[in-house]
C-alpha positions, 0 to 999 in steps of 0.5 A, a space after each residue: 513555518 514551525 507552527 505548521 511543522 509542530 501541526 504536522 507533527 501533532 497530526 502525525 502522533 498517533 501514526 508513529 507513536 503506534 508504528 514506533 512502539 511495534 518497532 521498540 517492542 520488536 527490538 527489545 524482544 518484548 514480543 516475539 517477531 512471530 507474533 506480527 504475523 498473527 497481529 497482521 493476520 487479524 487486522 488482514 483477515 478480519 479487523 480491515 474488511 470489517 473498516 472497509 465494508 461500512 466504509 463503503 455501504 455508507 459513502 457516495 460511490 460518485 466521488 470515490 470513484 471520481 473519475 479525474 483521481 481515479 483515472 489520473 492515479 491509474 496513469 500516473 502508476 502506468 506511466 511510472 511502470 513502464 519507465 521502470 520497465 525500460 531502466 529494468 531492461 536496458 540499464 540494469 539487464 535484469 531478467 523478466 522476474 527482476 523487471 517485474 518485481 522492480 516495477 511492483 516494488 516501484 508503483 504498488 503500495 502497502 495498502 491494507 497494513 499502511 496507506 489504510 491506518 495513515 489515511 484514516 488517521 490523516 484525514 479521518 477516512 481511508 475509503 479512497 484506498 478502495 479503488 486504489 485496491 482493485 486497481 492494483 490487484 486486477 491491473 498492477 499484480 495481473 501485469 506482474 503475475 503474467 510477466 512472472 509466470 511466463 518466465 517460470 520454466 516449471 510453470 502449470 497451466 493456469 498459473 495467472 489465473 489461479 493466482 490472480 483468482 486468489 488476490 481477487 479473493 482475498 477477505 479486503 477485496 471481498 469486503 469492499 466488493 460486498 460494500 460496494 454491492 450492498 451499497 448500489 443495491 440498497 441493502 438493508 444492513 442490521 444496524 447491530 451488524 453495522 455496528 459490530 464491524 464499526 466497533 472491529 474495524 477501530 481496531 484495523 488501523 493501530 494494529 496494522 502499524 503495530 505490527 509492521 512496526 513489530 516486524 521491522 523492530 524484531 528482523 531489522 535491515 541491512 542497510 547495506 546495498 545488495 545490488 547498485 540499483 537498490 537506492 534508487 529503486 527505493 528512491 524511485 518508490 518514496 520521492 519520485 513516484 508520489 511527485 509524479 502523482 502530485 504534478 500530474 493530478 494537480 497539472 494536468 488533471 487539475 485536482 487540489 485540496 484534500 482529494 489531491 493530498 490523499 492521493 499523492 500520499 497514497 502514492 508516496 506509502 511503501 512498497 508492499 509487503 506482497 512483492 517479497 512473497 512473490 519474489 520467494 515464489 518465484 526465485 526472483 531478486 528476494 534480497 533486492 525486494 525485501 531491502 526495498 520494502 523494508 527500507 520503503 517503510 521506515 523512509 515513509 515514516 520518516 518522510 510523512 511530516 514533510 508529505 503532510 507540510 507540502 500538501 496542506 491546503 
């Protein structure tokens, strides 16, 4: 047993090494906190595109597109959002904004600044991500728009539309789309270019943990509860959606191994870090929302050794 945790561990290093140091230098103001923004603007706008696009020119759509883990994830998330929705109505009474954003605090994840460099570091591929990506902006975040948008009352026509228009269009949607195109198609990508953003996107993972580390070192946390369901709905996020995920995929749509350990961390990474835009966007819960996905990070952290020591083969 404490060789496999040591191993755990071992493989684990350079995700919190990378995460710890950004939260250090936040803390003893060794940068800025400002400067996380432009750290994630660039693994956003260009260094995590340029690790998905050959990711995916190269990879056999059959199996990351399977569809047993696909399928499987996608209602495992579904079924999770609805009974967050219930305990959002008739438990807590939060209006439809606070429902909405206690479920995406809930069933989405971080995908581009934390599922993608932890996957990448796990297993040695984050391609898996891409399908989990769609999923959550053309199902999940449509779900959450439409629900938020209706209960605005200064709402302008075209609201969900422009909104999800804009999350289609974002530069890792885009690169994954063209990835994927490139790759049905046989395209013929130079080499040179190919290499070019091989040799950018090495940079997409440590840079995305450095600067969520940064940003959690530099603005820290209250840890005192900002409402009674906080706990819980950080619970819900951490412990309870990814053991769902794991007893569904493995039980019911009989995934094992590698493919059902990717997975289920996808589902036990944080809440994302576009729910406290949308609750600023929309004067929904912003205290409740930034808690949960601060708080979700640092617990994630903390609980990948024990994630990885569970799941392995």
């Amino acid at each position: 047993m404490i060789g496999a945790v040591a191993a755990t561990l071992a493989k684990l290093a350079p995700v919190l090494i990378v995460f710890g140091v950004g939260a250090l230098f936040g803390a003893r103001k060794v940068l800025a906190g400002e400067a996380a923004k432009a750290f994630s603007d660039f693994a956003f706008l260009f260094a995590i595109p340029a690790y998905l696009f050959p990711k995916l020119y190269h990879a056999n759509l059959g199996a990351l597109f399977a569809p047993a883990a696909v399928g499987g994830y996608a209602a495992t998330a579904i079924g999770t959002l609805v009974l967050m929705a219930a305990f959002g109505k008739w438990v807590v009474r939060a209006d439809a904004s606070g429902i909405a954003l206690r479920c995406m605090c809930a069933v989405q994840v971080n995908a581009a600044y934390f599922a993608l460099p932890v996957l990448d570091f796990l297993f040695g591929d984050a391609s898996a991500i891409f399908p989990i990506v769609l999923f959550q902006v053309c199902v999940l975040t449509v779900i959450v728009l439409t629900v938020l948008e209706h209960g605005r009352t200064d709402r302008q026509a075209g609201g969900v539309l422009r909104a999800v228009g804009s999350a289609l269009s974002t530069p890792v949607v885009l690169a994954c789309a063209a990835g994927v195109l490139a790759n049905l198609v046989n395209f013929r990508v130079p080499d040179p270019l190919l290499e070019g953003l091989e040799f950018a996107g090495a940079a997409a993972s440590p840079v995305a943990l450095f600067a969520l580390g940064l940003h959690v070192g530099a603005y820290g946390m209250r840890w005192r509860p900002v409402t009674r369901d906080e706990y819980l709905l950080i619970a819900v996020k951490c412990l309870a959606f990814p053991l769902l995920m794991w007893a569904s995929l493995h039980y019911v749509f009989g995934l094992t191994g590698t493919t059902l350990a990717m997975f289920v961390v996808i589902a036990a990474m944080p809440a994302p870090q576009n729910a406290f835009i949308y609750a600023q966007r929309y004067d929904g819960e912003i205290d409740l929302v930034a808690a949960a996905v601060v708080k979700s990070t640092v617990l994630t952290a903390a609980l990948l050794p024990l994630w990885m020591l569970v799941l392995a083969p």
